[in-house]
VOLUM-554952 format. One record per residue (C-alpha): residue number from 1; residue in one letter; x, y, z. Coordinates in steps of 0.2 Angstrom, whole numbers, padded with zeros to 4 digits. Layout:
BEGIN
<NUM,'A',<X,Y,Z>>
...
END
This chain:
BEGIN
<1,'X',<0480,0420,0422>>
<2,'X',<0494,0432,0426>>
<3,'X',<0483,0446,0417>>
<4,'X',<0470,0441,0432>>
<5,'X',<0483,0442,0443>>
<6,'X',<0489,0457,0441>>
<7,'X',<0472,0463,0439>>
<8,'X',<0468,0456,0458>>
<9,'X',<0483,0464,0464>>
<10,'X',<0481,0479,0457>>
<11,'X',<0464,0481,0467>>
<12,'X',<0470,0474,0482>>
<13,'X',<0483,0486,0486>>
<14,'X',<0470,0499,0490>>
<15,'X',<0464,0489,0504>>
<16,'X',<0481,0481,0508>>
<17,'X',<0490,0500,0511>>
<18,'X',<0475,0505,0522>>
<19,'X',<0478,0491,0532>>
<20,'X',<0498,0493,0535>>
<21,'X',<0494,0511,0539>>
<22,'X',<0480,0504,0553>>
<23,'X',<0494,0493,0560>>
<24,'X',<0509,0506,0561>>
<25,'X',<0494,0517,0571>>
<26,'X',<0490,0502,0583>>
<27,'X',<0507,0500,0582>>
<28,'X',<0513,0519,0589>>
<29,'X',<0498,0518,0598>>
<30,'X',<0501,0501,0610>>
<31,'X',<0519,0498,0606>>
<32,'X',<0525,0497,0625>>
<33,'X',<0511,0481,0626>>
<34,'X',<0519,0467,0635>>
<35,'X',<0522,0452,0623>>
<36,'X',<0512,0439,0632>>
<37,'X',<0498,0450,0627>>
<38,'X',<0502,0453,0609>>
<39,'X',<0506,0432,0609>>
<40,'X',<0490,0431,0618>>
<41,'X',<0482,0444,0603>>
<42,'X',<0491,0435,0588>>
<43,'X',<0484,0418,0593>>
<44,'X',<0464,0428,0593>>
<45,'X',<0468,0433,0574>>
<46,'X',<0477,0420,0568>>
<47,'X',<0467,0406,0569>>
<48,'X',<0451,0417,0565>>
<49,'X',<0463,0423,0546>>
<50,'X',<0465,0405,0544>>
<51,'X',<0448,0397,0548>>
<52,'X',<0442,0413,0536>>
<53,'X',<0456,0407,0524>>
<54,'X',<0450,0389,0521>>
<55,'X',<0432,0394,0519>>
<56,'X',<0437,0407,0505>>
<57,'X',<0451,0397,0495>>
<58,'X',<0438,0380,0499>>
<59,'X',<0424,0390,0490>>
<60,'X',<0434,0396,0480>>
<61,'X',<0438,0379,0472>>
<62,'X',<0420,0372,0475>>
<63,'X',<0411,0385,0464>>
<64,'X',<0423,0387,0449>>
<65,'X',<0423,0369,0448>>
<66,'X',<0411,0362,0437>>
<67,'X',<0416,0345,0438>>
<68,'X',<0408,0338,0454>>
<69,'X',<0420,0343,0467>>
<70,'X',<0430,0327,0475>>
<71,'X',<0430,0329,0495>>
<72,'X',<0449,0324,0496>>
<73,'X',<0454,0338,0483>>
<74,'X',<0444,0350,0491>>
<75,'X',<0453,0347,0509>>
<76,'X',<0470,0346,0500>>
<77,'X',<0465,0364,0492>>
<78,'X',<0457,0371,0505>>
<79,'X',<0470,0367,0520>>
<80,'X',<0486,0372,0508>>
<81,'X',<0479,0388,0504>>
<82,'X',<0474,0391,0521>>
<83,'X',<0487,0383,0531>>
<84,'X',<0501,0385,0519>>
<85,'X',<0499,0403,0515>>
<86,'X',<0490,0411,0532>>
<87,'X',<0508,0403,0538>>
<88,'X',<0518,0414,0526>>
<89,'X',<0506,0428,0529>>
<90,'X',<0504,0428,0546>>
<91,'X',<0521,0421,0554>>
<92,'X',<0536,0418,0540>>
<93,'X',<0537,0437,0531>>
<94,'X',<0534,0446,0549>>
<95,'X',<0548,0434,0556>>
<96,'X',<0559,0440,0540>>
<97,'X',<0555,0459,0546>>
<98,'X',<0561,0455,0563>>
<99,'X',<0578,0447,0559>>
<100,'X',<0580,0462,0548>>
<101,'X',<0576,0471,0562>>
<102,'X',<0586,0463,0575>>
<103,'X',<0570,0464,0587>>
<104,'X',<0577,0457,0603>>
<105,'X',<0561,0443,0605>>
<106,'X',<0561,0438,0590>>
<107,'X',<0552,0420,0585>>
<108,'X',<0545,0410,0571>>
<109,'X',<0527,0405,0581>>
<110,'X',<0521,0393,0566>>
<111,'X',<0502,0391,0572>>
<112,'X',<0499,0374,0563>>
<113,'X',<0514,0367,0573>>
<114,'X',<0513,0377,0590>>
<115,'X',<0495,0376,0591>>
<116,'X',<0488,0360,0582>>
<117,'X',<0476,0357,0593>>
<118,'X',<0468,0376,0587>>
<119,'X',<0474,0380,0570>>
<120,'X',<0471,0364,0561>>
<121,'X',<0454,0360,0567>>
<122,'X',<0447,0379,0563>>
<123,'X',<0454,0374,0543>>
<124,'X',<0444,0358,0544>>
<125,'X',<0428,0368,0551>>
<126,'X',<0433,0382,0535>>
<127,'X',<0434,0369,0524>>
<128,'X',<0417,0361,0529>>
<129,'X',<0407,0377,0529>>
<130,'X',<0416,0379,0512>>
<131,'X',<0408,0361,0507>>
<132,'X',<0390,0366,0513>>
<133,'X',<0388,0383,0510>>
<134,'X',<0401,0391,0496>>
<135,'X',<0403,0409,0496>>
<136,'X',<0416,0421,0491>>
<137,'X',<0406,0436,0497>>
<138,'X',<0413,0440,0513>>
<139,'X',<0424,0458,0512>>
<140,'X',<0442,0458,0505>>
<141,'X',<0443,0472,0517>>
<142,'X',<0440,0462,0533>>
<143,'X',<0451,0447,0527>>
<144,'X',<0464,0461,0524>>
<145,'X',<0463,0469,0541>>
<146,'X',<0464,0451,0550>>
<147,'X',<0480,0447,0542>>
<148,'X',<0488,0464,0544>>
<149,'X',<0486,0464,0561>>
<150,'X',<0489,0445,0565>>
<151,'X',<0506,0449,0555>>
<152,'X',<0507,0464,0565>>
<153,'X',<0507,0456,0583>>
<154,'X',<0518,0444,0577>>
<155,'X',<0531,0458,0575>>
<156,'X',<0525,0467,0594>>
<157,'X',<0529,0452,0600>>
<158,'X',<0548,0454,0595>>
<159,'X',<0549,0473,0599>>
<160,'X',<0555,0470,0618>>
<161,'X',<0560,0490,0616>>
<162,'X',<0556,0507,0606>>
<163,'X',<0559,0508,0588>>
<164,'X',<0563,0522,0579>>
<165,'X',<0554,0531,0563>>
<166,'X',<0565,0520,0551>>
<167,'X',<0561,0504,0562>>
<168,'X',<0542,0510,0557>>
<169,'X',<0545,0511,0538>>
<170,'X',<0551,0495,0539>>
<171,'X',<0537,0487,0547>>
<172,'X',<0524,0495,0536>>
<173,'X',<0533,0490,0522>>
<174,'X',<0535,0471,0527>>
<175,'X',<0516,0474,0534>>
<176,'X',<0512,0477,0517>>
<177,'X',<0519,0466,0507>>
<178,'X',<0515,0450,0521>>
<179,'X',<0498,0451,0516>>
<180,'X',<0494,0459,0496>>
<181,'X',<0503,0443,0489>>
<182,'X',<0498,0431,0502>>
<183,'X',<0480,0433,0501>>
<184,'X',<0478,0437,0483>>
<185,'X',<0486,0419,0480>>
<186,'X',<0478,0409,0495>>
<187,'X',<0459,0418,0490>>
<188,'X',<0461,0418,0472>>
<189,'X',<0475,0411,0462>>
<190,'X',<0478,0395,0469>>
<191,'X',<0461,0387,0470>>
<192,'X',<0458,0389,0453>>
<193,'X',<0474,0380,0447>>
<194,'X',<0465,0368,0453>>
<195,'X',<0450,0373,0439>>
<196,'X',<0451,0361,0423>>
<197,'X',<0441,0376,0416>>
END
């Protein structure tokens, strides 16, 4: 299993650089956005990653399972991976960057919390597509580039001011890491822990 995982990341960071290097551009590009609008921007992509998230972990589960899949355990699996790590991904790693960071607008903004009534029905509806119609086809590369930038508006959120190159490294780095391991686990490794076989 860690072989595989190492494996998984391994071709993942391709994707995941080209992703942070996409942010830090949309970041230069629209940094002096107001952050109602980037609030506005992150709560477009973070519900979409994590609707995404329990359809990929859920089907994940469902088609490595080959003992008849148990609708309870496939929720449980399916709203953890996406719920629990779309949070980590999305909110908790770009909140560590901006405490680091001192950005002056700094917040948390856990969607499952803030915005229930949103991000806890779009994991139910992933999770039941997952039960109807598995598939782990869709692109790594689009999942990729949905969290990067929900991550990514979390932290325009905090700016508040102009950031200097360093400020940028930073960023890109936290960008990076917010979503290689994140993913990796929620789409891969964790449902199949779940996998007697």
């Amino acid at each position: 299993m860690l072989r595989h995982i190492t494996v998984e990341l391994k071709h993942h960071a391709p994707f995941t650089i080209f992703g942070a290097i996409t942010g830090i551009i949309i970041m230069i590009a629209f940094h002096s956005i107001p952050s109602k609008t980037s609030y506005s921007i992150f709560y477009t992509l973070h519900p979409i990653h994590v609707l995404l998230s329990a359809f990929v972990t859920a089907s994940m589960y469902k088609l490595h399972n080959k003992n008849k899949s148990k609708i309870w355990m496939l929720l449980l699996i399916g709203y953890i991976g996406a719920i629990g790590i779309a949070t980590i991904s999305d909110s908790i790693i770009p909140f560590l960057g901006e405490i680091l960071l001192r950005l002056p607008n700094r917040g948390a903004h856990i969607g499952f919390i803030e915005k229930w009534w949103l991000i806890n029905p779009l994991a139910i509806i992933g999770i039941a597509i997952a039960y109807f119609r598995p598939a782990t086809e869709f692109p790594h590369s689009g999942h990729v580039l949905l969290s990067t930038w929900a991550s990514l508006f979390h932290v325009m959120m905090a700016l508040g001011q102009s950031i200097n190159w360093i400020a940028y490294i930073i960023i890109f780095i936290f960008l990076f890491f917010a979503v290689w391991i994140p993913c990796c686990i929620s789409d891969i490794v964790f449902p199949l822990l779940f996998v007697k076989e």
